[in-house]
C-alpha positions in Angstrom: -90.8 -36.1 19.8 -90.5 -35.8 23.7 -88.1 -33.5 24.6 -88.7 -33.5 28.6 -84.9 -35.1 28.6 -83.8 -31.5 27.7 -85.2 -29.9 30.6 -82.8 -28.1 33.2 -80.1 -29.0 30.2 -77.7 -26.6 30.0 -76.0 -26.1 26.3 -73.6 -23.0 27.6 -72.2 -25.9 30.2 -72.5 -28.5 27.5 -70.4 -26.8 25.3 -67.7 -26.0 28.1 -67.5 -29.9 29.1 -66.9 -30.8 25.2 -64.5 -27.5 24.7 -62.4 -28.7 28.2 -62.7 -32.5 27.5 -61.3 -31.1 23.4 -58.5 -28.8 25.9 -57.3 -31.7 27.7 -56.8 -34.0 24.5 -55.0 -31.9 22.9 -52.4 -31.1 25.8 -52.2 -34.9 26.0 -50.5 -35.4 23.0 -52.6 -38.4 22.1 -53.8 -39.0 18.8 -55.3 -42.2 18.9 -59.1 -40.8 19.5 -59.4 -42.0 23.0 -60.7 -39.5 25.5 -60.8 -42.5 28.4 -58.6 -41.5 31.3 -58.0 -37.9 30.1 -59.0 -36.5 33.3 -57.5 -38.8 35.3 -54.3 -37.8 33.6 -55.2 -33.9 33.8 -55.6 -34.5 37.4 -52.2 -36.4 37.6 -50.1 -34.3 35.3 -51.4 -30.7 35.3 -54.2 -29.6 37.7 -52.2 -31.9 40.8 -48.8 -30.7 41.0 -50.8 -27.1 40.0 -53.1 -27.6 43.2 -50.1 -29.1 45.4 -48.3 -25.7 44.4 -50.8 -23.5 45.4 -51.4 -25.6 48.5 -48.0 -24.6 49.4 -48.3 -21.1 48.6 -51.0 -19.9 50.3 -49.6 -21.8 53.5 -46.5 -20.2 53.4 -48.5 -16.9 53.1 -50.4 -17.9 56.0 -48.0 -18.2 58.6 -46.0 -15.1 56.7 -49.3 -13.1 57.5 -49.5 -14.5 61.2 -46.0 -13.7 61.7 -46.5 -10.0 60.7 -49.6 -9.6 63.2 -47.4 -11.3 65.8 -44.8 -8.1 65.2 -46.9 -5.8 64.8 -48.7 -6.8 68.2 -45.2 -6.6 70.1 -44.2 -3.2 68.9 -45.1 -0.6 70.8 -47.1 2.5 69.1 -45.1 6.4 69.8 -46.7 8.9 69.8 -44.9 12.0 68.3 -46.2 15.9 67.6 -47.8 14.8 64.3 -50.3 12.1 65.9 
């Protein structure tokens, strides 16, 4: 039997495909069998409005960082007996 096919495979990825394609089933609510367009859907309903949340986020913690360089830049550093 030539197994050549199997080189480079990699079962611990393998698994984790069929164990996140069995995840996103399961959160779908479907029951009819059909794993076509589950990931499309995922995308869609979970991981998109996720990722445009987190998008947001991290902007908004961006310019919150930039604004706090920007004051720390402007005030001025005094010295007192314990520097």
């Amino acid at each position: 039997m030539n197994t050549e096919y199997l080189n480079g495979w990699d079962p611990v990825a393998e698994q984790q495909k069929a164990d996140f394609m069995e995840h996103m089933y399961q959160c779908s609510g479907r029951t009819n069998g059909l794993f076509t367009g589950l990931w499309t859907d995922f995308c869609m309903k979970e991981a998109g409005p996720t990722c445009r949340q987190m998008f947001f986020d991290r902007k908004k913690a961006i310019e919150q960082f930039i604004k706090m360089e920007e004051q720390k830049k402007s005030e001025e550093f005094m010295t007192t007996l314990h520097d």
